[in-house]
C-alpha positions as CSV (number, residue, x, y, z in Angstrom):
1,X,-15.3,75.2,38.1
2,X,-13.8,77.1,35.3
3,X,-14.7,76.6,31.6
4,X,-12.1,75.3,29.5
5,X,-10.9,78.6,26.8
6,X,-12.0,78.0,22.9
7,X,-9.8,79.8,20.5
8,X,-11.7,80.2,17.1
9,X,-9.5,82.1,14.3
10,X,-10.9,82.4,11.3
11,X,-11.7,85.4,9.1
12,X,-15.5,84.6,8.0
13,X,-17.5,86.7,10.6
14,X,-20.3,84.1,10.6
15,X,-18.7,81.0,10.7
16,X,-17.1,82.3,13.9
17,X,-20.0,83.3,15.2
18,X,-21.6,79.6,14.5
19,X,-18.4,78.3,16.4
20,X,-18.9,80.7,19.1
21,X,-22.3,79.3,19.6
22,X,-21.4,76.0,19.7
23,X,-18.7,76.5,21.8
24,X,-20.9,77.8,24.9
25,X,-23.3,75.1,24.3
26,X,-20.6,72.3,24.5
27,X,-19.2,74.2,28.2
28,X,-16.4,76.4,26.5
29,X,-15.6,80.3,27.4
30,X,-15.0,81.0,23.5
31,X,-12.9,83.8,22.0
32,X,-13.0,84.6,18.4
33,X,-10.8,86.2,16.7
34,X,-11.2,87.2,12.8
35,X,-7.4,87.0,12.5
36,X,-3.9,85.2,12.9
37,X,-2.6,88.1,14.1
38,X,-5.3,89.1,16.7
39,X,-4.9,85.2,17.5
40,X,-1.4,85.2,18.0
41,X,-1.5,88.3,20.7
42,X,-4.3,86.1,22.7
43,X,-2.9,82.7,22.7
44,X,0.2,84.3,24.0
45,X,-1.8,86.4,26.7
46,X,-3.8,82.8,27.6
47,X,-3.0,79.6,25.5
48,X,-6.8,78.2,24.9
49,X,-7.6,74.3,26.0
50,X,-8.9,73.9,22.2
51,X,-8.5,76.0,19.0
52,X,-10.9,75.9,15.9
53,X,-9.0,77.2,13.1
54,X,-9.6,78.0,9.6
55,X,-7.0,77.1,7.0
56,X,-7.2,80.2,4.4
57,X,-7.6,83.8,5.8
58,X,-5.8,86.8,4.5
59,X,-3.0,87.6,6.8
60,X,-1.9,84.6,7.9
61,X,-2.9,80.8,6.5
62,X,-3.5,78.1,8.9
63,X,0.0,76.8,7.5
64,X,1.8,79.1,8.8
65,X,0.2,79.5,11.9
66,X,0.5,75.9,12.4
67,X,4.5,76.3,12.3
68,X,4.1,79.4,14.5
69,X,2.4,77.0,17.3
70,X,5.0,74.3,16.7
71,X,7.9,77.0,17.4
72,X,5.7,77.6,20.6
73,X,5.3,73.7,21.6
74,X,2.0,74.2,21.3
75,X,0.4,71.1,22.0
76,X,-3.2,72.5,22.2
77,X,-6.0,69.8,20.2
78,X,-6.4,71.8,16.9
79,X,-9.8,71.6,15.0
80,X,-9.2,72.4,10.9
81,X,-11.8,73.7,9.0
82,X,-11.8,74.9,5.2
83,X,-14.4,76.2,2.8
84,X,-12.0,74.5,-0.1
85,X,-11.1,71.7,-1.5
86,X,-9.9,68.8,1.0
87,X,-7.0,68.8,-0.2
88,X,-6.3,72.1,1.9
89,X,-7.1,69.9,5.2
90,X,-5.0,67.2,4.2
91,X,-2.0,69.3,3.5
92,X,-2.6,70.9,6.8
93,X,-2.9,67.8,8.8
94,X,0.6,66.4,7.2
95,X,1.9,69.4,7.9
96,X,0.5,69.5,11.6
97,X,1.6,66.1,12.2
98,X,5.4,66.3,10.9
99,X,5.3,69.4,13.3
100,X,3.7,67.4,16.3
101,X,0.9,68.9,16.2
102,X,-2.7,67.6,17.7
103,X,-4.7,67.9,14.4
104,X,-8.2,65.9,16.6
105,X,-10.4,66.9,13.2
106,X,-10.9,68.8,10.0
107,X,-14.5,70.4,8.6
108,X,-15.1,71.2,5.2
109,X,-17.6,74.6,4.9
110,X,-20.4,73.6,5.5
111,X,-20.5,71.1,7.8
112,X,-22.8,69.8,10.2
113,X,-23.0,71.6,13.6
114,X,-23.1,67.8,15.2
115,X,-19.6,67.1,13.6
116,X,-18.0,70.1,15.7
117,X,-20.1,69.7,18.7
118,X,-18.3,66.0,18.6
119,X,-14.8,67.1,18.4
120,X,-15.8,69.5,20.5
121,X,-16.5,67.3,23.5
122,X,-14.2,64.7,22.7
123,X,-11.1,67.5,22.9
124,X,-12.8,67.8,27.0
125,X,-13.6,64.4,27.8
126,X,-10.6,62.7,29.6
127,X,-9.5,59.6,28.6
128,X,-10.9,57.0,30.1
């Protein structure tokens, strides 16, 4: 059986890292990638089953890569997270959600490892 592909894009070595981890443990292959670009090149190689995505990096914001998956029709589950105020998240799921997008859950830095193992399993688990 093959192992559903976890996109993580976000520019903080270790939080990707921790997301890696986690990834494996909840039955993901994982690929990280430290930015929007690099992420960009990979989701078009092989669109992932689930991405984790942080919402400030330097080349690209989660914003804007939220629009570029919309022009896509992305409609890969999308996992926020942000080391900033929660206002960041909110802003991002409006704009995720006036794009179509599937925002499933947003992390503020630092969160729980239980919270993304979660959303995690819940972006697997079919519907019942």
């Amino acid at each position: 059986m093959t192992k559903p592909l976890l996109m993580v894009v976000d520019d903080d070595h270790e939080m990707l890292s921790l997301v890696e981890e986690v990834g494996k443990l909840v039955g993901y292959k994982v690929e990280a990638l430290n930015s929007a670009a690099q992420f960009q090149v990979a989701w078009a190689e092989n669109p992932p089953s689930v991405i984790v995505m942080d919402i400030v990096m330097p080349d690209m914001d989660g914003y804007e890569l939220l629009i570029w998956l919309a022009e896509r029709k992305c409609c890969t589950p999308i996992i926020l997270i942000s080391g900033y105020d929660g206002k960041y998240l909110d802003l991002a799921e409006r704009l995720g959600a006036a794009y179509g997008r599937s925002i499933i859950g947003m992390l503020t830095k630092p969160f729980e490892v239980e919270e993304l193992e979660n959303l995690l399993k819940e972006a697997i688990t079919p519907p019942e």
